[in-house]
C-alpha positions as CSV (number, residue, x, y, z in Angstrom):
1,X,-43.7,16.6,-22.9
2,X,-41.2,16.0,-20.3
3,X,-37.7,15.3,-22.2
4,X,-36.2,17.8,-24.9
5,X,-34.2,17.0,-28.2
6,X,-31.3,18.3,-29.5
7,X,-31.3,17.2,-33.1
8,X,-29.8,19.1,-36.6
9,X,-30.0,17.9,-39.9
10,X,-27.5,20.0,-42.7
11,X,-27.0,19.9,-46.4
12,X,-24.1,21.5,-47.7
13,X,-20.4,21.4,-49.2
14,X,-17.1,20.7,-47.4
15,X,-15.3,24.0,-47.1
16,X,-12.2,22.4,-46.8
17,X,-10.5,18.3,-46.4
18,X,-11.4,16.3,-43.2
19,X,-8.8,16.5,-41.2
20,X,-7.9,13.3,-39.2
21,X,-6.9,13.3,-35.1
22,X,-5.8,9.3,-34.4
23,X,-5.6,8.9,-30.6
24,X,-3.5,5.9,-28.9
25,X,-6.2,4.0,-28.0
26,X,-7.1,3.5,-31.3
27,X,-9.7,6.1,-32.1
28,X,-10.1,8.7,-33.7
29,X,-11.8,11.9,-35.0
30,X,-12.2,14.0,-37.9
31,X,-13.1,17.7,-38.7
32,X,-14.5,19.5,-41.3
33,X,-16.4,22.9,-42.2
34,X,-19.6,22.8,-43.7
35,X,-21.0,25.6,-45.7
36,X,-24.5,26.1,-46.5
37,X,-26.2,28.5,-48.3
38,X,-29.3,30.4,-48.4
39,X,-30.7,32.8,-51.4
40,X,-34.0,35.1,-51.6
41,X,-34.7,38.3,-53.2
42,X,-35.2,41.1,-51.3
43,X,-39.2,42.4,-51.3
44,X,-38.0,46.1,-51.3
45,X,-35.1,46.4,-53.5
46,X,-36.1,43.4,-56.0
47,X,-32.2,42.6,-55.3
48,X,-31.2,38.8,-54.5
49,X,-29.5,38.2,-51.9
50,X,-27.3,34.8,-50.7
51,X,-25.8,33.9,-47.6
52,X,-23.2,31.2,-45.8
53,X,-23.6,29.9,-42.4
54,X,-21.0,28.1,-41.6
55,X,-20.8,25.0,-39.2
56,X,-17.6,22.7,-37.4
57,X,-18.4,19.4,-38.3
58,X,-17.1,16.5,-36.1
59,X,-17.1,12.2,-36.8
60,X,-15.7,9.9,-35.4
61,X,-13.7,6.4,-35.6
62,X,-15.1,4.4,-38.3
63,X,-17.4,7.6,-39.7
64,X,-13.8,9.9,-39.4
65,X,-12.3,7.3,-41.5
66,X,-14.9,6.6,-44.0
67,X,-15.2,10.2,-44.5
68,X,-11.7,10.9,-44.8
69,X,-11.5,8.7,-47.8
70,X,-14.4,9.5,-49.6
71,X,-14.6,13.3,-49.3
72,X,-13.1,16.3,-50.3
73,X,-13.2,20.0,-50.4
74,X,-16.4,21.2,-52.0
75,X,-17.9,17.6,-51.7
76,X,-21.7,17.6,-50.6
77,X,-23.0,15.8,-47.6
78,X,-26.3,15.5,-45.9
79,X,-25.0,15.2,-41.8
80,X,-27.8,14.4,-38.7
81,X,-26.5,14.9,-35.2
82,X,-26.5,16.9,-32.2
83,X,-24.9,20.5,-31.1
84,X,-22.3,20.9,-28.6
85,X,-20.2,23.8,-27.3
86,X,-16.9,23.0,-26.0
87,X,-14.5,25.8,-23.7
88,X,-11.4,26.5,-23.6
89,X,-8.7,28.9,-22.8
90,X,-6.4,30.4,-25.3
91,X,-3.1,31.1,-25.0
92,X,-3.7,34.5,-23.9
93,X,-5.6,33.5,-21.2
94,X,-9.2,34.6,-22.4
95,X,-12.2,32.2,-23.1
96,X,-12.9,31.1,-26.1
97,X,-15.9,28.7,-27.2
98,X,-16.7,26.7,-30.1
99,X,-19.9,25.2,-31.2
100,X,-19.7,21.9,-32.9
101,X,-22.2,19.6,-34.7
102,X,-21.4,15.7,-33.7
103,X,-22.3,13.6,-36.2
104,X,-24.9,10.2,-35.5
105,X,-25.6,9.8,-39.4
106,X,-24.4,11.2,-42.8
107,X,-24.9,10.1,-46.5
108,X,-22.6,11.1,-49.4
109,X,-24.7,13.8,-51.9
110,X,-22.3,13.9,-55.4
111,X,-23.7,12.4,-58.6
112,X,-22.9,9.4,-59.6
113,X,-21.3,10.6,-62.5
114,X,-18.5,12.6,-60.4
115,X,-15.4,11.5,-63.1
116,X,-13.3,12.3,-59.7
117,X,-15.0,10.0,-57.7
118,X,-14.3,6.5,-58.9
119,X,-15.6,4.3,-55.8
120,X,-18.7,3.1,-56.2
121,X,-19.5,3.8,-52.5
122,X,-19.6,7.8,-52.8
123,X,-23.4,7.4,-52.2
124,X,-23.2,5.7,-49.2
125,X,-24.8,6.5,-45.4
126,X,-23.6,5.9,-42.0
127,X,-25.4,5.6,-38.6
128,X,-25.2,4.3,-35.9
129,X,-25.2,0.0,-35.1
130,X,-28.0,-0.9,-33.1
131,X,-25.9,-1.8,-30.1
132,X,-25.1,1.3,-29.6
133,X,-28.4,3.3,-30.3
134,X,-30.3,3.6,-27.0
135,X,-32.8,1.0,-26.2
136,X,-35.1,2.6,-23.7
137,X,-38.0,3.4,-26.3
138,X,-39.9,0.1,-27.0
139,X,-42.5,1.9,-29.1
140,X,-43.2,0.3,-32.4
141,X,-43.1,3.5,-34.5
């Protein structure tokens, strides 16, 4: 195999409200934390044991705004897309990076039954038009 894939698929809850960037061109982008959450019991000490990984969460245009509306803090989502670092410099002159996942495809994880969730499109996935999915691979499956 020649090529390579850079691919990540995450369930988990909003750690905090998306938080919208519009740009004057029309665009935009939105950012959110996701936390997800692993538990086993230690073998040894019989003792369970949980942890939180925690990921920056990017969308954008139409998936920023859709997400914007629909979600909230502690809201879970199922997110598919890609990891990519960015680097900058900080005010204090030193490096700093950051390590993003850029969403392609997400779909909305609360019960139905959410009394806070009114809309009746909380359930609803995003990807990608086919226009703009790439159209190289002519393979039927």
């Amino acid at each position: 195999m020649s090529g390579s894939l850079n691919k990540v698929m995450l369930i988990g809850n909003l750690g905090d409200d998306v938080k919208l960037h519009h740009f004057e061109n029309g665009g935009c982008i939105g950012r959110f934390p996701l936390a997800t959450n692993e538990s086993y019991t230690n073998k040894v000490s019989g003792e369970k044991v949980s942890s939180t990984e925690w990921h920056n969460i990017v969308v954008k245009n139409k998936a920023a705004e859709i997400c914007e509306k629909y979600l909230k803090k502690g809201d879970k989502i199922y997110v598919e897309g890609k990891i990519k670092t960015r680097k900058w410099e900080s005010e204090d002159g030193t490096q700093r990076y950051s390590t993003e996942i850029h969403v392609t495809e997400f779909n909305f994880l609360n019960p139905k039954n959410d009394e806070q969730q009114s809309d009746s499109n909380q359930n609803q996935s995003f990807s990608k038009p086919e226009s703009l999915k790439n159209d190289s691979d002519d393979l039927p499956f």
